[in-house]
C-alpha positions as CSV (number, residue, x, y, z in Angstrom):
1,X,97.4,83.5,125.9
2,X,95.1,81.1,127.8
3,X,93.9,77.8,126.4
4,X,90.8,77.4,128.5
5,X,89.8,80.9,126.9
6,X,90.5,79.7,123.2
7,X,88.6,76.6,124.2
8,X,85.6,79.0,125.0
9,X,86.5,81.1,121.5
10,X,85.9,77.9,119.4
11,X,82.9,76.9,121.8
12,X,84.9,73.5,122.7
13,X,84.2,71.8,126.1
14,X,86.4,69.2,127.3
15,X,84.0,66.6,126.0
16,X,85.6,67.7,122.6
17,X,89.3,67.4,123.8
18,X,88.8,63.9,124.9
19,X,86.9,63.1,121.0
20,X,90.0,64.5,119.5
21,X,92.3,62.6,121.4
22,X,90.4,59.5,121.3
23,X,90.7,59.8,117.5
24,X,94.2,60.4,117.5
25,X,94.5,57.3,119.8
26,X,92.7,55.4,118.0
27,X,95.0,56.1,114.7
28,X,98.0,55.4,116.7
29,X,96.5,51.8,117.9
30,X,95.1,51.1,114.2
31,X,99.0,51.7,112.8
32,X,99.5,48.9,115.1
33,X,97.4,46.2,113.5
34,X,100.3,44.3,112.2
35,X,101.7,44.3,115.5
36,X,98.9,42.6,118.0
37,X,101.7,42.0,120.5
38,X,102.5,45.7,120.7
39,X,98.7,46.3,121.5
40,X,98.7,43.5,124.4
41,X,102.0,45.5,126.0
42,X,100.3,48.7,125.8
43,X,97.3,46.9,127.8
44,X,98.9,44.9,129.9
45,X,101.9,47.0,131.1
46,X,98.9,49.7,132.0
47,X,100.4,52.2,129.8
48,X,97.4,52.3,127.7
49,X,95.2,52.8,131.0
50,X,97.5,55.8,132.7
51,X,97.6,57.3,129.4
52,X,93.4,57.5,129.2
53,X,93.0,58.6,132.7
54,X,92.5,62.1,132.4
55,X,93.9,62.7,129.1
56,X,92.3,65.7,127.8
57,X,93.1,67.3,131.5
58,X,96.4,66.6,130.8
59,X,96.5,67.6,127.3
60,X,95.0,70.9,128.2
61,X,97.7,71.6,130.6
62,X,100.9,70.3,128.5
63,X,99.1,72.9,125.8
64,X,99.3,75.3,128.8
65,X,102.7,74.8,129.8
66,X,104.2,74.7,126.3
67,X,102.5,78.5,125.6
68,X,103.6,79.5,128.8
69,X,107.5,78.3,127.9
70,X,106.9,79.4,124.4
71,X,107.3,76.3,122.5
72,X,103.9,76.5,121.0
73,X,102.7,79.6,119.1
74,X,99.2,80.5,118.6
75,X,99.3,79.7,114.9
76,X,100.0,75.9,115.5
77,X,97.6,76.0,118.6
78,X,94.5,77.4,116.3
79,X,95.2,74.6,114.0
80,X,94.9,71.9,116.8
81,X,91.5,73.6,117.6
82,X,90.4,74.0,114.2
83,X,91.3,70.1,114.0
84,X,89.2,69.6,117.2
85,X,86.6,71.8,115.8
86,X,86.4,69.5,112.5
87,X,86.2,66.5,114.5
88,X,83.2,67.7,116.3
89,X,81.4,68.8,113.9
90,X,81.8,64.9,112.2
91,X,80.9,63.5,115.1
92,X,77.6,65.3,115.2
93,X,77.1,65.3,111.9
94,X,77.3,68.8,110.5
């Protein structure tokens, strides 16, 4: 199983990886709202940066590796398109 081929089975382009992950970022940073000093660490320490740059490149390639090592089956992977599918389909607004 190749993810850049299921990419191209649910039509999603990378564009669409880094949406997904931005909204799943952007959860994580809004469960921190009670915690403004936990936000500033995540800035200032650069953690928040290195963990932006190239995100959905690494994504796609941790997906990669864990179908290659068998830790991820197809079932869970469809759902994590499907969810990627969902969110772009919001974001354009149908």
């Amino acid at each position: 199983m190749n993810i850049k081929k299921l990419l191209e089975e649910y039509s999603l382009e990378i564009d669409d990886v880094r949406w997904h992950l931005s909204l799943v970022l952007t959860e994580r940073l809004s469960a921190l709202h009670h915690q403004p000093d936990e936000i500033t660490k995540l800035v200032w320490s650069g953690e928040l940066g290195d963990e932006l740059y190239n995100m959905e490149e690494k994504y796609i390639k941790t997906l990669q590796d864990q179908i290659d090592e068998k830790t991820l089956d197809e079932s869970h992977l469809r759902d994590i398109l499907s969810q990627m599918d969902t969110a772009r389909r919001k974001r354009f607004g149908y």
